[in-house]
Short mmCIF file of the C-alpha atoms (twelve columns), coordinates in Angstrom:
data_MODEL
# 
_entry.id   MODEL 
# 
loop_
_atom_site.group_PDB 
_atom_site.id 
_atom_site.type_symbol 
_atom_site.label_atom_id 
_atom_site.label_alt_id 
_atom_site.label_comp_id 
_atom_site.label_asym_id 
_atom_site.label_seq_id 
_atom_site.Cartn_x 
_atom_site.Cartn_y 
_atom_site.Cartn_z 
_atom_site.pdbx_PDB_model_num 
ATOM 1   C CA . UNK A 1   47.011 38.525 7.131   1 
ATOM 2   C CA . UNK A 2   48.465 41.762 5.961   1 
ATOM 3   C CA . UNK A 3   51.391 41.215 3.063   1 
ATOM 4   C CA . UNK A 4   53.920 42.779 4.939   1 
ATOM 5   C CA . UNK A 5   53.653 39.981 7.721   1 
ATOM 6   C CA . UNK A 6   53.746 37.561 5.568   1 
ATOM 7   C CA . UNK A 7   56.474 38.917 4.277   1 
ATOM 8   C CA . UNK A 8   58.805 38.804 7.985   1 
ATOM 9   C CA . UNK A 9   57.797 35.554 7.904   1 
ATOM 10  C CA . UNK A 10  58.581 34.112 5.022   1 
ATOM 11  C CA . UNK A 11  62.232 35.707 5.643   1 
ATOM 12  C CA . UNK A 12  62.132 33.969 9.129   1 
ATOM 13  C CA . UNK A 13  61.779 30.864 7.981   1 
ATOM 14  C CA . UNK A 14  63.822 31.380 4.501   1 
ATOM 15  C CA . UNK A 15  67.232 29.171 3.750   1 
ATOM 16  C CA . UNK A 16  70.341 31.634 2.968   1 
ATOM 17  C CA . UNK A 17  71.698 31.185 -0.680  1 
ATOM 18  C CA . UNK A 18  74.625 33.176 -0.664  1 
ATOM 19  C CA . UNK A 19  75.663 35.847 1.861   1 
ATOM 20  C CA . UNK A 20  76.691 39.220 1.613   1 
ATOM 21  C CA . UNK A 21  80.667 38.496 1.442   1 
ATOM 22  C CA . UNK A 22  79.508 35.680 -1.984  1 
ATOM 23  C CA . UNK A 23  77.465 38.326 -3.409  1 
ATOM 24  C CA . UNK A 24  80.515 40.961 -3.235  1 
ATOM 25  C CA . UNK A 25  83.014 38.462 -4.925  1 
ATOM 26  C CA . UNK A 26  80.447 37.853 -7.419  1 
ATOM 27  C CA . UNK A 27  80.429 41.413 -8.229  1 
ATOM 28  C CA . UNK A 28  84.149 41.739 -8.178  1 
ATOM 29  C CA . UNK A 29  84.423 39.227 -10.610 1 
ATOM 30  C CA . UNK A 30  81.209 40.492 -12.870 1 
ATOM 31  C CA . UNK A 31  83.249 43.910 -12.844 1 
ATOM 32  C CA . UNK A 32  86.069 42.184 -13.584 1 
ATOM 33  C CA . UNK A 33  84.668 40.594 -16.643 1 
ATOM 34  C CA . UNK A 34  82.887 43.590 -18.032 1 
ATOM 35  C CA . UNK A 35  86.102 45.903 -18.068 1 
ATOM 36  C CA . UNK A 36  87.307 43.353 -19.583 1 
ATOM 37  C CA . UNK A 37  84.928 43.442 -22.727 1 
ATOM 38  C CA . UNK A 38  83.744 47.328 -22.794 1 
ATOM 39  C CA . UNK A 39  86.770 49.398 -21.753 1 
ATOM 40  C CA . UNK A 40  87.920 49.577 -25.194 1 
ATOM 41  C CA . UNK A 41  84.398 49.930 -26.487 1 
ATOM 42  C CA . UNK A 42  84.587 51.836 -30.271 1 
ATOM 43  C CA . UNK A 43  81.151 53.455 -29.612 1 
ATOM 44  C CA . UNK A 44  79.645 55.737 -26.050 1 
ATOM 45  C CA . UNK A 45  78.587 53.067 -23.534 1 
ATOM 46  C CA . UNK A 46  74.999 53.734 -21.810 1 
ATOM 47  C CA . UNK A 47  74.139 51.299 -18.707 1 
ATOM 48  C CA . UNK A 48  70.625 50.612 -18.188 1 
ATOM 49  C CA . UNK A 49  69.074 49.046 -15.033 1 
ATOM 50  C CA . UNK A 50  66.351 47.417 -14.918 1 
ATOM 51  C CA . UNK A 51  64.044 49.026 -11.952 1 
ATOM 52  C CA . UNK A 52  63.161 47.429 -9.424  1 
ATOM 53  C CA . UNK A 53  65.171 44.538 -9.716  1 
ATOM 54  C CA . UNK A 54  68.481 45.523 -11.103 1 
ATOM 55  C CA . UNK A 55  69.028 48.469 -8.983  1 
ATOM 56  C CA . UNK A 56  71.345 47.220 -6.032  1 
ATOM 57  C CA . UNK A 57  73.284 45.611 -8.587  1 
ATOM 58  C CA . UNK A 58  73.858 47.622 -10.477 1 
ATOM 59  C CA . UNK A 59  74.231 50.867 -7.781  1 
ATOM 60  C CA . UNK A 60  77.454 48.524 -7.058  1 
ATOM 61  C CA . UNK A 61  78.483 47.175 -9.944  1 
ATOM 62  C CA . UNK A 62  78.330 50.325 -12.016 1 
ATOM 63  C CA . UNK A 63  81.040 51.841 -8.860  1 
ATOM 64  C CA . UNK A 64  83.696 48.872 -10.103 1 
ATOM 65  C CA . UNK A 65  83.315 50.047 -13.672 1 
ATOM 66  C CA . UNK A 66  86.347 51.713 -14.855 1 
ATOM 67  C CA . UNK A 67  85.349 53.116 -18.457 1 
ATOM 68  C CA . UNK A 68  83.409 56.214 -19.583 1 
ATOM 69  C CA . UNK A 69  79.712 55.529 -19.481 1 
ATOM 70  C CA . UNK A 70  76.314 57.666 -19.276 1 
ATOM 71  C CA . UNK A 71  73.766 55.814 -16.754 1 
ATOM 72  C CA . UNK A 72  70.174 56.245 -18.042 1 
ATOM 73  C CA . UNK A 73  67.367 52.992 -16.527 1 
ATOM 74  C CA . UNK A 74  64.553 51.623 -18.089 1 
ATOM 75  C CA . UNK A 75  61.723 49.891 -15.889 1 
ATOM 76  C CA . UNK A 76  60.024 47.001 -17.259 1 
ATOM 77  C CA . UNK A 77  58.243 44.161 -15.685 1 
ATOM 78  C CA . UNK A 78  56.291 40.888 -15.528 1 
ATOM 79  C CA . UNK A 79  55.848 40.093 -12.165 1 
ATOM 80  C CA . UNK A 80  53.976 43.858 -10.589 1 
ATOM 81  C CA . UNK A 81  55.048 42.669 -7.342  1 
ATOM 82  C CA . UNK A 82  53.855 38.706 -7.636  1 
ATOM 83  C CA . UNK A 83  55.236 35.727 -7.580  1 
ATOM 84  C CA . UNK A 84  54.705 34.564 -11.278 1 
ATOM 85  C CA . UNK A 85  55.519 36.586 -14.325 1 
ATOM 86  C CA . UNK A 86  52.520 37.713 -17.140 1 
ATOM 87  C CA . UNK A 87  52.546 39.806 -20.121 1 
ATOM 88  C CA . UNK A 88  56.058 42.546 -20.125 1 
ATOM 89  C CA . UNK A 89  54.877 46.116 -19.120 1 
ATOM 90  C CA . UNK A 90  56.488 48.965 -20.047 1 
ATOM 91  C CA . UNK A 91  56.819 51.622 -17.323 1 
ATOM 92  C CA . UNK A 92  59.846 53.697 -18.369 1 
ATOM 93  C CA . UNK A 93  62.182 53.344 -21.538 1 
ATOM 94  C CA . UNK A 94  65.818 54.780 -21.791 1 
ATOM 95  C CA . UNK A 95  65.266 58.493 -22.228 1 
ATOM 96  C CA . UNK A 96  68.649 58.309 -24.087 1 
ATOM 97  C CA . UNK A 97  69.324 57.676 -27.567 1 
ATOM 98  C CA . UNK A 98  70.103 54.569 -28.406 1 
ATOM 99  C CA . UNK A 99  71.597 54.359 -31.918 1 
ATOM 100 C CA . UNK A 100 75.114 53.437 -32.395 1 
ATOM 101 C CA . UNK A 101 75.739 53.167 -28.693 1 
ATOM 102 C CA . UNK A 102 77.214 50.260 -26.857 1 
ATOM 103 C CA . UNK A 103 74.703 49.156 -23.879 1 
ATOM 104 C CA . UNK A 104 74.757 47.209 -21.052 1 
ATOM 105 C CA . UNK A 105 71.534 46.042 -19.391 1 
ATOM 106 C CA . UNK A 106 71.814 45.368 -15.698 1 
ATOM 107 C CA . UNK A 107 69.359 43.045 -14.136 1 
ATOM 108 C CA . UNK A 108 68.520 40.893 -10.746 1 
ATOM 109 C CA . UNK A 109 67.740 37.368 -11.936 1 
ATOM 110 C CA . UNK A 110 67.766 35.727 -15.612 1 
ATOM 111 C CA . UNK A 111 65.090 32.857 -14.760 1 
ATOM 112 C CA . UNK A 112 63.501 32.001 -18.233 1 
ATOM 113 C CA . UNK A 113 64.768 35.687 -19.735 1 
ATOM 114 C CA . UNK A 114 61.686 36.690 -21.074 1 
ATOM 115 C CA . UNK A 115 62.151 40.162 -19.997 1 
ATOM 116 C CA . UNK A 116 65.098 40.644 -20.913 1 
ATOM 117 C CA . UNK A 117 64.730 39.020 -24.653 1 
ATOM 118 C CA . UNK A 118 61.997 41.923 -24.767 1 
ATOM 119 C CA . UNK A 119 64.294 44.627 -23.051 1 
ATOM 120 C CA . UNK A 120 67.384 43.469 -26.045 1 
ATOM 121 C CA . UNK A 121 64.961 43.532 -28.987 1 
ATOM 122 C CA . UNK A 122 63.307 46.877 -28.295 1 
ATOM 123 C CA . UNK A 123 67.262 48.067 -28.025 1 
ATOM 124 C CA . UNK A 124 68.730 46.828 -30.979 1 
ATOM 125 C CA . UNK A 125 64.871 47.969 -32.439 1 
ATOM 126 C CA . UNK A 126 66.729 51.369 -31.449 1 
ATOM 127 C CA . UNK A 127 69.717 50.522 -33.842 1 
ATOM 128 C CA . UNK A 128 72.096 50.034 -30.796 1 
ATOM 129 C CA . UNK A 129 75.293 49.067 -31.538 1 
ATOM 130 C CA . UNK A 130 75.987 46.440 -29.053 1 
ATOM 131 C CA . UNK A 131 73.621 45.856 -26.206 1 
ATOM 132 C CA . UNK A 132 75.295 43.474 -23.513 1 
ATOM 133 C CA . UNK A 133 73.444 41.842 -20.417 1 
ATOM 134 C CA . UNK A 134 74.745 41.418 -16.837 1 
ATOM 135 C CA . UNK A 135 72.340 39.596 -14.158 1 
ATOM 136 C CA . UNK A 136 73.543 38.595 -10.589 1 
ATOM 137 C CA . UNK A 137 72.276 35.290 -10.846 1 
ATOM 138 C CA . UNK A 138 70.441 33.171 -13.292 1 
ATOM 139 C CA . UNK A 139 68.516 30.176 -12.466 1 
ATOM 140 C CA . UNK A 140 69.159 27.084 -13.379 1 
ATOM 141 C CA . UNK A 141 66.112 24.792 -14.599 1 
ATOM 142 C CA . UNK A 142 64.330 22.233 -17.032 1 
ATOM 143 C CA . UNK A 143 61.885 24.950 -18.295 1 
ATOM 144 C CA . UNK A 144 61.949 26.636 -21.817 1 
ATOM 145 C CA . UNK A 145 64.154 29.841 -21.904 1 
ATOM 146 C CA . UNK A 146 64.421 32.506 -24.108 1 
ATOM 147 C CA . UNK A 147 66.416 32.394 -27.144 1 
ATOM 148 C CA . UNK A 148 68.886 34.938 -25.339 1 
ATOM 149 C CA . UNK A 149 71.528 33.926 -22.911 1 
ATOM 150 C CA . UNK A 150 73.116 36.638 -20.613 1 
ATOM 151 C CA . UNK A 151 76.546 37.913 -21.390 1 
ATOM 152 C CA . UNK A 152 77.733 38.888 -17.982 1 
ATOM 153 C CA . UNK A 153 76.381 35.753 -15.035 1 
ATOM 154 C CA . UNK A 154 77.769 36.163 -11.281 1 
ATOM 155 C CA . UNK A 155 76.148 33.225 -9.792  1 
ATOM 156 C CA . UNK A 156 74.160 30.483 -10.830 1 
ATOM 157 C CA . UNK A 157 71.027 29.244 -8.251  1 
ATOM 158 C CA . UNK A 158 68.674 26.237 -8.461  1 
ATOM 159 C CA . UNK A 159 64.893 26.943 -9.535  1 
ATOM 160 C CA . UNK A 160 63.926 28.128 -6.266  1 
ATOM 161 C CA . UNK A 161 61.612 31.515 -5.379  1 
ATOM 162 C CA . UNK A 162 64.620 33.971 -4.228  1 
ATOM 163 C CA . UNK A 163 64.779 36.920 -2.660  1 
ATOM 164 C CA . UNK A 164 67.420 39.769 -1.567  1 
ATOM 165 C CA . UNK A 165 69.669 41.865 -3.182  1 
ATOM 166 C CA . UNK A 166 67.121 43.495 -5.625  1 
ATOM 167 C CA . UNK A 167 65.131 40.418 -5.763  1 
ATOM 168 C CA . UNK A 168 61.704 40.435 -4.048  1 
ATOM 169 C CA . UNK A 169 58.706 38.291 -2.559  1 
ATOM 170 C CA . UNK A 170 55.809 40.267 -3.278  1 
ATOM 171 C CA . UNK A 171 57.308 43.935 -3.235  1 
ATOM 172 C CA . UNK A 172 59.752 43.267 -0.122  1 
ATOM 173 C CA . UNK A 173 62.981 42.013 0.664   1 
ATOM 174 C CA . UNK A 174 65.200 44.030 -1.976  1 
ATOM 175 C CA . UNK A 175 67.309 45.555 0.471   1 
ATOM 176 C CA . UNK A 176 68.567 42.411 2.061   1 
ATOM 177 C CA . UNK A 177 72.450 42.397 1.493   1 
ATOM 178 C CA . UNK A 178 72.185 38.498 0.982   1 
ATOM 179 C CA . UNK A 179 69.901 36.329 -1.188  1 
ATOM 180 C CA . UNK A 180 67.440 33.918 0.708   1 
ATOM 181 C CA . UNK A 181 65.200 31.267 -0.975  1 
ATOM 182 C CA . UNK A 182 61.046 30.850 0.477   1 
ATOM 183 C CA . UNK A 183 61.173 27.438 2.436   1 
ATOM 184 C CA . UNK A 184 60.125 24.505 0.498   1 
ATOM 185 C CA . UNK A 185 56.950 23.420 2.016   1 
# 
């Protein structure tokens, strides 16, 4: 069966999370928080998405930002459109410099925050001044995580495969304005 029918079906039979109107108060709030910390920021603040994943957040988030910031991205991943994670890949790293700037990382999901332990260290490797995370939701579970924790969390989920709102089963399902979880079989 061709992936992308798999893919309408496992959204047709999917449970809703959180809807669109959750999602938007998360975001609200995640803004809310971040002004909060940065907007007196001593050094330049650089946001960095992680692609694929952190791009709908952040193309919203960043909007609710009310601060002076430069948007660069970075792309690094472990899942290459799968359903379990492997070794990081680097795609594409900030094309900005780094040192002495205050950054914040924008990203989908913090599940066991491998990636994003990698994405912090090869910052701070950079001699950033600050680097700060943000993640729309981070999974809650008995498994090891990284030694990191995210600074920025909108919503909190149970250890289920999700999808929506930059997150993804197999490649598809990004653009859904709501986040869905694969029935349980």
């Amino acid at each position: 069966m061709p992936e992308y029918i798999k893919a309408k079906q496992i959204l047709d039979n999917a449970q809703l999370i959180y809807t669109a109107d959750q999602i938007q108060k998360s975001i609200d709030q995640l803004a809310l928080k971040i002004n909060r910390q940065l907007s007196n920021s001593s050094t330049p603040v650089i946001v960095l998405p992680v692609m694929n994943g952190g791009l709908i957040l952040s193309g919203q988030l960043i909007t609710r930002l009310k601060f002076p910031l430069v948007i660069d991205y970075l792309h690094a991943t472990r899942y290459r459109n799968e359903t379990t994670g492997s070794d990081l890949q680097w795609r594409v790293k900030p094309q900005n410099n780094l040192a002495d700037r205050t950054l914040l990382i924008i990203d989908d999901i913090f599940d066991e925050g491998h990636t994003m332990q990698a994405v912090i260290e090869y910052c701070k490797s950079e001699n950033a001044a600050n680097v700060y995370s943000a993640v729309l939701v981070e999974k809650e579970h008995p498994r090891s995580k990284a030694s990191i924790k995210s600074d920025f969390v909108g919503m909190s989920i149970e250890d289920r495969y999700v999808f929506g709102f930059g997150m993804d089963y197999k490649g598809y399902h990004r653009n859904l304005n709501a986040i869905y979880a694969v029935k349980e079989t």
